[in-house]
N, C-alpha and C positions, 0 to 999 in steps of 0.2 A: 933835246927832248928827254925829259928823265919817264922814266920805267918804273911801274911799280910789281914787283912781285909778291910783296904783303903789304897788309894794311893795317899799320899798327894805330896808336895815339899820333905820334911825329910824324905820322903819312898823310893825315889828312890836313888838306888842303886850306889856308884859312880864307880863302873867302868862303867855305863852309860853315863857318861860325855866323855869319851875318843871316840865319834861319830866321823863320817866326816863331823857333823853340827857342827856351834856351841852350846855351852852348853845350852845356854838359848832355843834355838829354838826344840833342841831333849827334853828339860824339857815341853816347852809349849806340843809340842806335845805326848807329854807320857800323861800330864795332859788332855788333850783333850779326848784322846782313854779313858781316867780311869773313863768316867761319862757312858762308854760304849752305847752311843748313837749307836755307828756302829755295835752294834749290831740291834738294832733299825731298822736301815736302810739295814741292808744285805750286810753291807762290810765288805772284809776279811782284816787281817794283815799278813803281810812276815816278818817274822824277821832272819835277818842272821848274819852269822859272824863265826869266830871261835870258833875250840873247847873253854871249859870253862870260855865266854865271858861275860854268862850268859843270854842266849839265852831262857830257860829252865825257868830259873829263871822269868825273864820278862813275858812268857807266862802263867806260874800258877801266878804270882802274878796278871794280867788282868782277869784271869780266877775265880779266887777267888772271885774278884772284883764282876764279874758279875755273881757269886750266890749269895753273899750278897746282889745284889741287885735283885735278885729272877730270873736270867737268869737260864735256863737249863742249863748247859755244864757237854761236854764230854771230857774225855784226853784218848790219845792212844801215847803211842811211835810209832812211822813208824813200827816196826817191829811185836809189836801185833796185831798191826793192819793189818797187810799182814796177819797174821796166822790165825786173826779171822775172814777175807774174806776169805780166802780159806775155812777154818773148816765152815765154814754158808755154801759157797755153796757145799760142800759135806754132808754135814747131812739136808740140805733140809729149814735151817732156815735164809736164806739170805734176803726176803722180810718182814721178821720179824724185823730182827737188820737195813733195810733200813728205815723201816715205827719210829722206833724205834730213828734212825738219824736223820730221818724229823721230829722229835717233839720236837728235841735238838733245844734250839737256839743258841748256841755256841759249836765249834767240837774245839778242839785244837789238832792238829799232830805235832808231837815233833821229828824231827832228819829225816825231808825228806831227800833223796838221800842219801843215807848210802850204798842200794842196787836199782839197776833196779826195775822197775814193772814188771810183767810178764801179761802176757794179760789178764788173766781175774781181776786184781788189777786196770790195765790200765781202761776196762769198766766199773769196779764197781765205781771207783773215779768220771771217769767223770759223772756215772749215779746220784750222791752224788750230785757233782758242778751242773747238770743243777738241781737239785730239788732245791736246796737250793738259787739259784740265785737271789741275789737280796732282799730274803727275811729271808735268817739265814746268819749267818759270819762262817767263819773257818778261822785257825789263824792258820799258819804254821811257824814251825821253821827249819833250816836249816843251815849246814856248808859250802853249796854251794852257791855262789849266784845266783839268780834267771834264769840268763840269762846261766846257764846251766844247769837248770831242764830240759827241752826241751829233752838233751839228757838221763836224767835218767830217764822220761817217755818212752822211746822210739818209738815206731811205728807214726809216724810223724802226721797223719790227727789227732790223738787220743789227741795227745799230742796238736797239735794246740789249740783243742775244751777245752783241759784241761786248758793251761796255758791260754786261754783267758777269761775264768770265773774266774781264778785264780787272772788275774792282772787287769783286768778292772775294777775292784772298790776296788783296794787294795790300804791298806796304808802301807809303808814300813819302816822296821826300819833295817839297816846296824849297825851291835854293830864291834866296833873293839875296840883292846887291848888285853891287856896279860891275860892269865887263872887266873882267879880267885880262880881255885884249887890248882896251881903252887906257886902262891903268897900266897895262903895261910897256903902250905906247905913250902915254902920257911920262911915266920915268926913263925913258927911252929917247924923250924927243928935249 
């Protein structure tokens, strides 16, 4: 497993290259996010694309980034993260793990829309996005593109609130190309 602890030009990955930009311009921009100023400023990343694009990949590698340079972050897969919103609000410790969120400066959720939200995941997110607004980043990753989270949020005013703290100061990164696991079981096998 290699480790990244900066993220130069030679760090990034090349199936990065395989974007809907060109090479140069997804490179400037990866370099840009990698001084993690947006965090700084309170804006979030989208990164999508297919399975094994390396979606995951890109986001601990920014995430790294910015504990090396003394940011808080947190990573959750989408799905432990359903289960430790649920289990906080049934054992009573839900205002704990939020106050706990709010002192994060970097959230990373890894594998949105995999499943539905169910309404109290819908209210806890949104309650997350307006604290954070502005003034922490959260970095999401996803095999959908954006413009159908809407429907994996579900209940529509919730979701409005949600995806417009989501995309109003986001920067986007579209990865496409073939699985990186495939390929690399394919040279492997």
């Amino acid at each position: 497993m290699r480790t990244i602890s900066t993220i130069t030009p030679s760090a990034i990955h090349p199936a990065f290259e395989g974007t809907d930009q060109r090479p140069g311009d997804f490179r400037d921009q990866l370099l840009s996010l990698s001084d993690c100023s947006f965090i700084r400023r309170g804006e979030n990343i989208l990164i999508t694309g297919a399975t094994g694009c390396g979606k995951s990949y890109l986001a601990c590698a920014l995430g790294r980034q910015a504990c090396s340079l003394g940011y808080r972050t947190l990573y959750f897969g989408m799905n432990r993260f359903l289960e430790r919103i649920a289990q906080t609000k049934l054992d009573g410790t839900f205002v704990r793990v939020l106050n706990q969120i709010e002192r994060t400066h970097l959230i990373i959720l890894d594998d949105f829309g995999l499943q539905p939200l169910d309404a109290t995941t819908r209210i806890a997110l949104l309650q997350i996005l307006e604290d954070r607004y502005g003034k922490q980043a959260i970095m999401i990753t996803s095999q959908l593109p954006v413009a159908q989270w809407h429907d994996v949020i579900g209940e529509p005013t919730i979701a409005d609130g949600i995806m417009d703290r989501l995309v109003g100061n986001a920067h986007r990164l579209e990865l496409k190309g073939e699985s990186l696991r495939r390929k690399k079981l394919g040279n492997n096998v």
